[in-house]
C-alpha positions in Angstrom: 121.0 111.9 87.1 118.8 108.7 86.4 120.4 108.1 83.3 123.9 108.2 85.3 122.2 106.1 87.9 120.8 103.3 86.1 124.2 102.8 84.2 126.0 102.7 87.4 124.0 100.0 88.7 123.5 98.2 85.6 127.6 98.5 84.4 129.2 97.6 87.7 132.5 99.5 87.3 136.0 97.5 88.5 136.6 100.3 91.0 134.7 103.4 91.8 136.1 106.5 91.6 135.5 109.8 92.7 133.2 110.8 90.2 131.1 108.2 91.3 130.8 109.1 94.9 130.0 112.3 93.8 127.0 111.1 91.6 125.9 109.4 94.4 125.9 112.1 97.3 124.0 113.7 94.8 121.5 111.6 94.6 121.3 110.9 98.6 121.0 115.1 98.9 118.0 114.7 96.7 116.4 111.7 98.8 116.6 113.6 102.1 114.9 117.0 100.4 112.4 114.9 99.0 113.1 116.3 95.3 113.1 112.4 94.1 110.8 109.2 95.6 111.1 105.4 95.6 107.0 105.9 94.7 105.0 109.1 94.0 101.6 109.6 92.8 100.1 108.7 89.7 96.6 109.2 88.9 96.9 107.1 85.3 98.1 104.1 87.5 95.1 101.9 89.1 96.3 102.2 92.4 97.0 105.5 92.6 100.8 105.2 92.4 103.9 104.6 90.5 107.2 103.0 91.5 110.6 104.6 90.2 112.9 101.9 90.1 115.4 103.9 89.1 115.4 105.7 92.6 115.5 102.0 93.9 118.9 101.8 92.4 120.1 104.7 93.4 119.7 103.2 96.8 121.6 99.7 96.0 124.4 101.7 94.5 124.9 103.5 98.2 125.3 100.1 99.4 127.3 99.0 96.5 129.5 102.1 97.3 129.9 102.1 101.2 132.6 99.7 103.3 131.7 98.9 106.9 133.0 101.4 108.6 132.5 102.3 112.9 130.4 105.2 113.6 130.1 104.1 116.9 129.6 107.6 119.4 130.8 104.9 122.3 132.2 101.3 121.1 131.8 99.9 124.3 128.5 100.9 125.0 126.2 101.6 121.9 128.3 99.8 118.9 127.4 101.2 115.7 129.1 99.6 112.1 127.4 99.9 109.0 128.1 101.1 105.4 129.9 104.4 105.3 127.1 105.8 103.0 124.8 105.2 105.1 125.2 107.3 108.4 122.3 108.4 110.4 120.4 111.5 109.3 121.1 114.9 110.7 119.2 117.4 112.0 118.8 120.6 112.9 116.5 123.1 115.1 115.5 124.5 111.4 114.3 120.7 110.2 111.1 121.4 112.5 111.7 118.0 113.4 110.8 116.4 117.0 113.0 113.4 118.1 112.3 112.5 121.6 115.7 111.2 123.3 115.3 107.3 123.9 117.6 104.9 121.2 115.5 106.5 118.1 117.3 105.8 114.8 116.8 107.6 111.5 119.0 106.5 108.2 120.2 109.1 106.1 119.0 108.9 102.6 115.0 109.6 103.3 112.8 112.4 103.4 111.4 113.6 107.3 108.7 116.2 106.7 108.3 119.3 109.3 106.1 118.7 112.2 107.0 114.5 112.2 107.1 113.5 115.8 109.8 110.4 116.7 109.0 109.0 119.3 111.3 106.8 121.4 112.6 104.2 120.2 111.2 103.8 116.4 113.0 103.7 113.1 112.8 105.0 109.6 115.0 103.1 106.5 116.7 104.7 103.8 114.5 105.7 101.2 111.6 106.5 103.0 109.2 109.5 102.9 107.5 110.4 105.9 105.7 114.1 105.2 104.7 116.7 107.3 102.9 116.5 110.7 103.0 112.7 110.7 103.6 111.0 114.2 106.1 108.0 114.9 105.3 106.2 117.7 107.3 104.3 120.1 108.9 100.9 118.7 107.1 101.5 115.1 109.2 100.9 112.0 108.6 103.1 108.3 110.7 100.5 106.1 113.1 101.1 103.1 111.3 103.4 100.3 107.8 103.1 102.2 105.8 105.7 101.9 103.3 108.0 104.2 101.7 110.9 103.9 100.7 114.2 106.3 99.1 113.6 109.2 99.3 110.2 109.9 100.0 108.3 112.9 101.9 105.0 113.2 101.3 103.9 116.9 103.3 102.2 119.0 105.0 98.7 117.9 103.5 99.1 114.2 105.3 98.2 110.9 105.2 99.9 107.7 107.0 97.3 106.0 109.5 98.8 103.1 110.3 96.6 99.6 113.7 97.8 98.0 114.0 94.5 95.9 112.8 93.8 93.3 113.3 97.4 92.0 110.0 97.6 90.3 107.8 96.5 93.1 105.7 99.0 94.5 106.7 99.7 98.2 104.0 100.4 101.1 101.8 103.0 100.5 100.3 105.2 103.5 98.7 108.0 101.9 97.2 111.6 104.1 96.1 111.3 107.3 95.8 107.5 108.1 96.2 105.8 111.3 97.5 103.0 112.0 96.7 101.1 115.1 99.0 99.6 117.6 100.9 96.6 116.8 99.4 96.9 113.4 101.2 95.3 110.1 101.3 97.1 106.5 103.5 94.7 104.2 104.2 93.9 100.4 103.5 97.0 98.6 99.7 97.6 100.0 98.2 100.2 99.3 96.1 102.8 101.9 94.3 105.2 100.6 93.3 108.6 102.5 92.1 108.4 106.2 92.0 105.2 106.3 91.7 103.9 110.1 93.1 100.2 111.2 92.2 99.0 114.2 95.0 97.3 116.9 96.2 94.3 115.6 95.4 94.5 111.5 97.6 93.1 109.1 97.5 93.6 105.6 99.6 91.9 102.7 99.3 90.3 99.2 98.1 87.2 100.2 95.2 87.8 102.8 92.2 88.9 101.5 90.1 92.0 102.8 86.3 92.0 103.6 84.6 94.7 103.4 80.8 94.4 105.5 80.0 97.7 104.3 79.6 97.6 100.2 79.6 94.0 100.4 83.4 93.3 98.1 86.4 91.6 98.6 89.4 93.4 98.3 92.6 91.3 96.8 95.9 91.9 95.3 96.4 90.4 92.0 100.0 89.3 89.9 99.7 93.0 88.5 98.1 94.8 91.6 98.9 95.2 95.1 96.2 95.6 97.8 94.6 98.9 97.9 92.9 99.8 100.9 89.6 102.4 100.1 89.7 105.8 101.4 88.1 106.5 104.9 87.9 102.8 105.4 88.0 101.5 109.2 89.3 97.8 109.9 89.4 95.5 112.2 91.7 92.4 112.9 88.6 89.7 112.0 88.6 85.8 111.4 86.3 83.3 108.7 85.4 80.0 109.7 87.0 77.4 107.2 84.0 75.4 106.2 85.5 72.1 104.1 87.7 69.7 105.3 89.6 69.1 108.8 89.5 72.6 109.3 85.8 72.8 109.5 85.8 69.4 111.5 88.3 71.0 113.9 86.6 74.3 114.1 89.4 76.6 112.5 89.2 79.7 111.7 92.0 82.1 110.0 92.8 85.8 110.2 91.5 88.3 107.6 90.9 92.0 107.9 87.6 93.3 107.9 86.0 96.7 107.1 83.1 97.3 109.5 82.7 100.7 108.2 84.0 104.1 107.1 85.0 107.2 108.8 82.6 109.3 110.2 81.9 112.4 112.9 82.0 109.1 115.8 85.5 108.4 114.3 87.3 111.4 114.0 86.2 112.4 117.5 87.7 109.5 119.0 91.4 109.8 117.2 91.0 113.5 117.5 93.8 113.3 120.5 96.0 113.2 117.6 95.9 117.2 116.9 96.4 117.6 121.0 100.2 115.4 120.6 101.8 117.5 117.3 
């Protein structure tokens, strides 16, 4: 299949043809069992993970593929066009799946774990992987290819941002048992490594830099590297003072994320609600 893939995207044909459909339902059946991931572990790679690009493709291709069509249940109230390829996920009683009524939406091409709790309205993007037990709060968004592990929470009105271009860029990474805050922000192919805990509010991407109070580092993404969160960590939304120039004059500050400590017995007895909701 990835051989067939990668020549389909690469030797764009004048007119697809059955045959190539096919391929590509194929490939789509695999994404929703989770047989094949935009990203899977790799313990050779530094952060833990590899991208498959060719996966990535895959995706494009669907889009490549698909004409605007209406999938609309009610035109006049709830409007729905988008690529043919691309309807919404099904489900069944058997998927162990919860989707609370409420304007959810779920794209089909993505792997939904048993146990995962939707919660009104919230989103998941072709090519994600959201795995068992995992909760999906109310206005939260798992992007394109992003992916999370068991037991995690995404709380209300947080992003798991998704990259499906370029196709070798690492998307988000949300490994086992994580939770994110409310109105929290995960973008750019970071990296968060096992129970992990961010606070309301923290954003993480390539470009701001992490602090971490507790073993005295600074975490960074590089060219090569994204950001890679440490397991167990616990941040906080934080500021540094800007100490040269009009910025210090003017008393500025800017955003960085801090680590003010890792998990302990305190921690997991305050998130420990979480078992109480699945």
């Amino acid at each position: 299949m990835q051989a067939e893939i990668e020549r389909l995207f690469d030797e764009k044909p004048e007119r697809y043809t059955e045959e190539h459909f096919q391929l590509f339902y194929a490939f789509k059946a695999a994404l929703n069992a989770g047989r094949i991931r935009a990203a899977e572990p790799d313990p050779a790679a530094p952060s833990g993970w590899r991208v498959n690009g060719w996966v990535k493709k895959g995706i494009l291709v669907g889009f490549r593929l698909g004409g605007v069509v209406d999938m609309s249940v009610d035109a006049a109230r709830q409007p729905f066009f988008d690529k043919s390829t691309y309807p919404v996920k099904r489900f069944t009683s058997q998927s162990e799946v919860r989707i609370v009524p409420g304007g959810s939406s779920i794209r089909d091409g993505c792997f939904v774990g048993r146990g995962v709790t939707c919660m009104p309205p919230m989103y998941i993007n072709v090519g994600a992987y959201v795995d068992d037990g995992t909760m999906v709060d109310s206005h939260a968004l798992v992007g394109s290819c992003a992916q999370v592990g068991k037991n995690c929470h995404i709380s209300a009105a947080s992003q798991v941002g998704g990259v499906l271009e370029p196709v070798g860029a690492l998307p988000v990474i949300v490994e086992d048992e994580v939770l994110i805050g409310g109105n929290c922000g995960v973008y750019e192919g970071t990296v968060v490594k096992k129970r992990a805990v961010l606070g309301t509010g923290t954003l993480l991407n390539r470009s701001t830099p992490v602090y971490d109070l507790v073993r005295n580092q600074v975490y960074r993404a590089t060219e090569d590297q994204p950001l890679v969160i440490p397991e167990e960590a616990v941040l906080v939304a934080g500021a540094r003072t800007v100490t040269s120039g009009p910025g210090k004059d003017w008393g500025i500050s800017v955003y960085t994320p801090v680590i003010v400590k890792y998990r302990d017995s305190r921690t997991d007895t305050k998130i420990q609600l979480e078992d109480l909701l699945r």
